[in-house]
KENUTOR-874725 format. One record per atom (N, C-alpha, C, O, CB): x, y, z. Coordinates in steps of 0.2 Angstrom, whole numbers, plus 5000, padded with zeros to 4 digits. Each point is the difference from the previous one (the first is absolute). Glycine has a CB too. Layout:
BEGIN
XYZ...
//
This chain:
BEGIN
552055535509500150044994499849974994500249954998500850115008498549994991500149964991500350024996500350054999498949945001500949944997500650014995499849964992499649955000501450045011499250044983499749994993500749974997500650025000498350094999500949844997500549964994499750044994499550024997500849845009500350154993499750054991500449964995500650005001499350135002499849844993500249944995500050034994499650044999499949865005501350104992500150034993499649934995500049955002501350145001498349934992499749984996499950014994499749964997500050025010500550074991499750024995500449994992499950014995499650075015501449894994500649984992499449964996499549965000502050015007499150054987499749954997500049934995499749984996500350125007500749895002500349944999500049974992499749964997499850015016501050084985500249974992500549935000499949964995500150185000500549845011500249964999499649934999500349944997500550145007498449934999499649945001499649984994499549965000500550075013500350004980499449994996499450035001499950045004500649894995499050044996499450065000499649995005499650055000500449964990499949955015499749995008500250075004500550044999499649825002499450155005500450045004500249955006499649965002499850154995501249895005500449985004499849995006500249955003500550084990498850035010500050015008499449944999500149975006500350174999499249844991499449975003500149904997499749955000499350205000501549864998500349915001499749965003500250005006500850024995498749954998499949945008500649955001500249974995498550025003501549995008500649985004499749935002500449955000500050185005499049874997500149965002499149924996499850024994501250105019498949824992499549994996499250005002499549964999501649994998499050115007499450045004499650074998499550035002501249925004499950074986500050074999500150045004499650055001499849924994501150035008500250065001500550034999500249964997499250035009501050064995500350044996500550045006499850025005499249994985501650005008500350025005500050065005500450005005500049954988499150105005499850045003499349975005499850035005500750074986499449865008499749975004500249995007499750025005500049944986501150005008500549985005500150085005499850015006500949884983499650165007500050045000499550025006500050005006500549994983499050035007499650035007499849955005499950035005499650054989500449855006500049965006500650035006499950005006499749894986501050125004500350015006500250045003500350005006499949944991499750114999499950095003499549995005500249995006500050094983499249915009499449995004500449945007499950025006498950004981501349945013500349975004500550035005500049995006499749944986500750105005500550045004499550055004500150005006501149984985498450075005499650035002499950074997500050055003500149875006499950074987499750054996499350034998499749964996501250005003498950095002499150015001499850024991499449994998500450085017500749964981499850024993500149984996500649995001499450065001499849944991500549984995499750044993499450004998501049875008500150154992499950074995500449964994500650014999499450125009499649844988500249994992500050054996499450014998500449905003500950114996500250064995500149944993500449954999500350155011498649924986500049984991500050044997500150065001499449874999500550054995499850044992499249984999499749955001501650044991498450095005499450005001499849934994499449975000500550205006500549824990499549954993500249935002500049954997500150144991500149915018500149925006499449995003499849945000501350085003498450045000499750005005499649955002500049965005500250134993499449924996499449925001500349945000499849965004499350094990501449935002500149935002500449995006499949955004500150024986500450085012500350005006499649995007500149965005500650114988498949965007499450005003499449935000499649975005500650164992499849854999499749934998500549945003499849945002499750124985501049975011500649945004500350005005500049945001500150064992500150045011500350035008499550035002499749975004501550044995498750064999500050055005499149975006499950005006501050124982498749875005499349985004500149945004499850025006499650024985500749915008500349955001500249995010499749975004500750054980500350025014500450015005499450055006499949995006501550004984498450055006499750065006499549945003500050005006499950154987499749805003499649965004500249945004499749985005499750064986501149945007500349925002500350035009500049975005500649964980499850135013500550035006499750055005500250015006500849984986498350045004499850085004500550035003500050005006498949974997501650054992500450065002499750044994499749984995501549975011498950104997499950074997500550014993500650025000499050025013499949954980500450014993499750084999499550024999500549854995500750165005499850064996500450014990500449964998499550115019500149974980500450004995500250064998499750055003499849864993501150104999500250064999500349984992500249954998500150105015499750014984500249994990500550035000500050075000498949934993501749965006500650064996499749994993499649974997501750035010499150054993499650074992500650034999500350045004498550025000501549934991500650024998499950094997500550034998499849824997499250195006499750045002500150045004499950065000499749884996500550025010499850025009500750035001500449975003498649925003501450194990500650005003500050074999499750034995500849865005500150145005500050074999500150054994500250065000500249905010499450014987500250034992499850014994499450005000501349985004499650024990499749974995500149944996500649994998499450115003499649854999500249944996500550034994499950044996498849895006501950034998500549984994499549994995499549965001501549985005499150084987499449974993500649954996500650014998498450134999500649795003500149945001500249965007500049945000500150104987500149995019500149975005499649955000499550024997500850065009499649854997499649944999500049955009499649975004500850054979500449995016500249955007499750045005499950065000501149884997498850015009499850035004500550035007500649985000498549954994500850115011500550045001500449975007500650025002498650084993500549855007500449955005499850005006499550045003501549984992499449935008499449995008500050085006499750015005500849824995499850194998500150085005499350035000499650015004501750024993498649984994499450024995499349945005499550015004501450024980499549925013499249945004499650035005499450005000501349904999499850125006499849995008499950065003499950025006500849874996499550164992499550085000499549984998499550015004501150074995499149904995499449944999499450025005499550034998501349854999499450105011499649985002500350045007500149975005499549924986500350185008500150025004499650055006500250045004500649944988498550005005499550025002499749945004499450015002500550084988500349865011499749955003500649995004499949945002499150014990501650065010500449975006499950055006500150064999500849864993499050065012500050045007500049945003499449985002499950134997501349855003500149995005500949964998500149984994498350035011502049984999500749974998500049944995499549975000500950055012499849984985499849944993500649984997500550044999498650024996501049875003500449954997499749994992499450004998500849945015500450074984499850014992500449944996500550024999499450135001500049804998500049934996500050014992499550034998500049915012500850034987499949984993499549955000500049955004501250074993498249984996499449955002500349934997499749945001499150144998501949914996499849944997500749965006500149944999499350114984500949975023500449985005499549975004499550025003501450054997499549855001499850005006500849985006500549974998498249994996501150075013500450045004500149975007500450025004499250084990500049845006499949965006499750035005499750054998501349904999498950035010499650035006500450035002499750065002499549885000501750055001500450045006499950104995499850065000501649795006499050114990499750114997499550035002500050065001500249934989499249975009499450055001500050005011499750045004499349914980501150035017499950005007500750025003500050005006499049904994501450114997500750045001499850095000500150045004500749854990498950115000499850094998499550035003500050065002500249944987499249935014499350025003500450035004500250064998499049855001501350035009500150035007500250064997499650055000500749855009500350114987500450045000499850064997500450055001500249865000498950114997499450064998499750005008500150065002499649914984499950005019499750005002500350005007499650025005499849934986501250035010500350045005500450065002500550015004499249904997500150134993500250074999500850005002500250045005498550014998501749914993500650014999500250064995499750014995500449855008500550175000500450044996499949994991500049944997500950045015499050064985500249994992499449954997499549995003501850025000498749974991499949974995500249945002500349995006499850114985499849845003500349925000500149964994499850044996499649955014500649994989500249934993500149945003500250005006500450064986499149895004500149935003500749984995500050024994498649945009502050015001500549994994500249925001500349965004500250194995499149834993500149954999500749964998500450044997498550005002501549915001500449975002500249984992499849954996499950025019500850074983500049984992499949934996499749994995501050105008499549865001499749964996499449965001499949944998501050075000498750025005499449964998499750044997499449985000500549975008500350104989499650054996500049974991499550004996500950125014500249854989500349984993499449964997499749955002501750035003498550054988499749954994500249954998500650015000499150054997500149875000500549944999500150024992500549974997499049925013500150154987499850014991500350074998499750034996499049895003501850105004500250064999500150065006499950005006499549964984501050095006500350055005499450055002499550004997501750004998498950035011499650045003500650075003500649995001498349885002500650194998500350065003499849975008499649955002500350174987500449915014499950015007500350055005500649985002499149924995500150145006500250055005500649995006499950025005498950004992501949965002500249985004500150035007500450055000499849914991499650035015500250055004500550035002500449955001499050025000500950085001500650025006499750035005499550045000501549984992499449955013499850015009500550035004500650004998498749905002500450145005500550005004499650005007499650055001501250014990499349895014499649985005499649995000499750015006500650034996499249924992499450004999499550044996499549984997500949975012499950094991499950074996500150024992500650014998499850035014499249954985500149994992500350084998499750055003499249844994501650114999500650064997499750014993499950054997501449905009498649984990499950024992499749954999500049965005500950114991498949934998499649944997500450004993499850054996499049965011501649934990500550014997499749954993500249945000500850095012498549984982499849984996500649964996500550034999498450055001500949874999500749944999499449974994499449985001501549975014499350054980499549984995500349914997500649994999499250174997499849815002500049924995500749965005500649984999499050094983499849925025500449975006499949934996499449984999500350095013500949894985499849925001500049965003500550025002499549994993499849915008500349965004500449954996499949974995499250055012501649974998500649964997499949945004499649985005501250124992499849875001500049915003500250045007499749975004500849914985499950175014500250025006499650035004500149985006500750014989498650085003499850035001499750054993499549984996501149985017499850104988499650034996500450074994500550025003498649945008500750064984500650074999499650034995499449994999502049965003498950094995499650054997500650034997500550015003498650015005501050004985500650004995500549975002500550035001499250064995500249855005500749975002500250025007500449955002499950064986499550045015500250005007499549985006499550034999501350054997499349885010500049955003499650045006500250065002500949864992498550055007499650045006499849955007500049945001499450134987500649975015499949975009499350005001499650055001501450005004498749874993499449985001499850005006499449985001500749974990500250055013499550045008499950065002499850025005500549905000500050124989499850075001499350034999499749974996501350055001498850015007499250005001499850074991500350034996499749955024499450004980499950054993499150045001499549985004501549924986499050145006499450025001499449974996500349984995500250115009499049904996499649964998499350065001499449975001501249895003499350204995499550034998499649995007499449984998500750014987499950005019499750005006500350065007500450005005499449854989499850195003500150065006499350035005499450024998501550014992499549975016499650025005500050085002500650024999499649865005499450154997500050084997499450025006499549975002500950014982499750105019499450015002499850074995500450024996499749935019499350084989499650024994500350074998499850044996498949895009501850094999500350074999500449994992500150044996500050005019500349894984500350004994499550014993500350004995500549925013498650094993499850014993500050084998500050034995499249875006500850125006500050094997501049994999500350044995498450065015501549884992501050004996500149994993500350024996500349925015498950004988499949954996499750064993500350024995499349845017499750174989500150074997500450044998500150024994499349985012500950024997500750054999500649984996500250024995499650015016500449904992500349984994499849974995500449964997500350045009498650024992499749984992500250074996500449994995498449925009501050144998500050054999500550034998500050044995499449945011501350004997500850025001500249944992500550014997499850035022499449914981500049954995500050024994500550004996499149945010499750104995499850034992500550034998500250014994498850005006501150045006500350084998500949984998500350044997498850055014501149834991500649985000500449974996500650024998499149995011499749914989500249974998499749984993500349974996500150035015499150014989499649994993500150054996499849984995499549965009500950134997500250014995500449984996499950014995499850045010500849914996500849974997499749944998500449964997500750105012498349914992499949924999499249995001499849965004501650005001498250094989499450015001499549934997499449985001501050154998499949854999499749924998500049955004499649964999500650064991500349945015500349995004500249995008500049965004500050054986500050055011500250025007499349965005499449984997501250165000499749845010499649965004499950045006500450055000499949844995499550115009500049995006499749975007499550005004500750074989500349905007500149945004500350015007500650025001499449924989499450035016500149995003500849995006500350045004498549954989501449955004500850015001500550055000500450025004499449904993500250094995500150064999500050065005500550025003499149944987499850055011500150085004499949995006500050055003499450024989500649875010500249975008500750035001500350045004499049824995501050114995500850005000500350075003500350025004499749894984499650135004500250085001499950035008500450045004499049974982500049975016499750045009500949975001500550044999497649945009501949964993500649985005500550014998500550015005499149914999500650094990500750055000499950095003500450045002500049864985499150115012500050065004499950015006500150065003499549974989500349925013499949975007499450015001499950015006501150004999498450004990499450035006499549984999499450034999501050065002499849834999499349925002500849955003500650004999497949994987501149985018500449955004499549934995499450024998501050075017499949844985499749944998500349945002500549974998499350094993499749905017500449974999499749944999499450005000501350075004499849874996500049934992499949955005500549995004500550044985498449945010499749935003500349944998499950004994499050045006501449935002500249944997499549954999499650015005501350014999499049954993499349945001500749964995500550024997497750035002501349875002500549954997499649964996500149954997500750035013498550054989499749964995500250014993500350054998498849945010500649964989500250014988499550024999499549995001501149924994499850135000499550064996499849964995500549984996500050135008498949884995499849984993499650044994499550035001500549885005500250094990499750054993500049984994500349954998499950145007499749944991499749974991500450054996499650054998499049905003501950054999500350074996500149954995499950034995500850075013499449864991499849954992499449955001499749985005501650004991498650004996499449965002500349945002499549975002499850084990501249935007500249945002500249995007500449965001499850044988499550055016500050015006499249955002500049975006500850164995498749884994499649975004500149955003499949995007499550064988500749885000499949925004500649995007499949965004499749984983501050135012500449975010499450045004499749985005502050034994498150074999499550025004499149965003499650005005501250094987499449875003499249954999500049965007499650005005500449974982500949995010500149965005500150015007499749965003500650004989499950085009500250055007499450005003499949955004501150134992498549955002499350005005499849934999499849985006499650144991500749845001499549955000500749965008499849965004499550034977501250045019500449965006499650035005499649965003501750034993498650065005499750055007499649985001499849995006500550094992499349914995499249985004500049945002499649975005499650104988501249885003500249935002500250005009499649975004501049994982499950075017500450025005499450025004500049985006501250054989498350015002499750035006499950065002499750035004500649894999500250114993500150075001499450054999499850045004501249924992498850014998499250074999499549924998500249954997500450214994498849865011499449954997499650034995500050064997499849895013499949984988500050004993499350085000500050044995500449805001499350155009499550065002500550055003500050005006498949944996501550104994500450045002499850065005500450035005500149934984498950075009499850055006499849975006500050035005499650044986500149865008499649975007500350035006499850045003499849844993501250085005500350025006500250085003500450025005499949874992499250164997500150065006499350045004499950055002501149984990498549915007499550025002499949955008499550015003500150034984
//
């Protein structure tokens, strides 16, 4: 069965200063975390990879990954432009922000036909995730999926971070409970003063999905406008979690939650880059990935 990774790309990373954040180099090879990224989709086995930008990214992005990657890996790159534009309605006058990853990954809804895994580009997610959602797309299990990562290895050392906490029941994800400005403590971890269970798994923007969720994915853009942006026309998002959440309080998507045990690494400050730096430079030290990072899928 083919299966497509659809990479959000297109933020615009105000916390990183005036760079764009997704195209960092990580490591002392040049490459960049989406790099990592599609090594290991492609590894786990993945046949597509659909980067969702902003159209006044294109050419460097392309100059930097996307050409690049289509030549080093020969997987199949395709692209899609959110367009703060692209929605059921009429643009808000002055609206500016963009409409959120739900919005993204209709983006590019004319290019998925086939079960697809959807990632944040500036994460990196380790390999058990991607080869957890592959099988688990691919052997036409029950429902939807998420990889849920293990709260603390998600943690920034330079600051608080949101993160999706899960609730389960049997393996089976109930809600996705946004817990905002997580910090790490000398014990573990808390968030206004109250004290969090660092092996509770969380979501990390990594969802496994087949191709019927973009027409749901539709409907509740739709029911969005008609709902929510009216009351909060400058602001309102729609986000993925979010309206994950909403199907499951109505019962009508099932989700269920991969565990993987690898650490999640990402640049939500700048002062993420040098542990981020350092971290690849262990891996590739270890062995993990070579320094010709595509070689070993040919």
């Amino acid at each position: 069965m083919k299966t497509s990774l659809v990479i959000m790309a297109a933020g615009i990373g105000s916390r990183f200063g005036t760079g764009i954040k997704q195209l960092a180099k990580v490591d002392d090879y040049g490459h960049i975390i989406m790099d990592y990224s599609v090594h290991d989709a492609v590894e786990a086995g993945f046949d597509k990879i659909i980067f969702i930008i902003r159209g006044d990214i294109e050419k460097e992005f392309k100059e930097i990954i996307g050409d690049r990657i289509e030549k080093e890996s020969g997987v199949e790159i395709a692209y899609a432009f959110q367009d703060i534009s692209d929605i059921p309605g009429t643009l808000p006058e002055g609206r500016t922000k963009p409409w959120g990853t739900g919005q993204a990954v209709l983006a590019a809804r004319d290019l998925i036909d086939t079960p697809f895994c959807v990632i944040n580009a500036d994460d990196y997610y380790g390999k058990e995730g991607f080869k957890k959602v592959h099988d688990y797309l691919v052997n036409g299990e029950k429902g939807y999926c998420m990889a849920g990562f293990v709260l603390k290895n998600t943690l920034s050392d330079n600051g608080g971070v949101t993160r999706g906490i899960c609730n389960m029941k049997d393996g089976w994800l109930t809600d996705v409970e946004e817990t905002p400005n997580i910090v790490k403590t000398a014990t573990g971890a808390e968030t206004e003063g109250r004290a969090l269970d660092v092996n509770s798994l969380c979501s990390m923007n990594m969802w496994g999905f087949t191709q019927d969720f973009i027409d749901t994915l539709k409907k509740g853009f739709v029911e969005f406008f008609e709902e929510k942006v009216p009351a909060n026309p400058m602001k309102a998002e729609y986000l993925i979690p979010i309206y994950v959440g909403e199907l499951l309080q109505k019962g009508e998507v099932a989700v269920r939650v991969l565990k993987t045990n690898d650490t999640w690494y990402g640049m939500t400050y700048k002062e993420d880059v040098a542990s981020v730096t350092a971290s690849f430079k262990e891996m590739l030290d270890a062995g993990k990935y070579s320094a010709n990072l595509f070689s070993d899928l040919k």
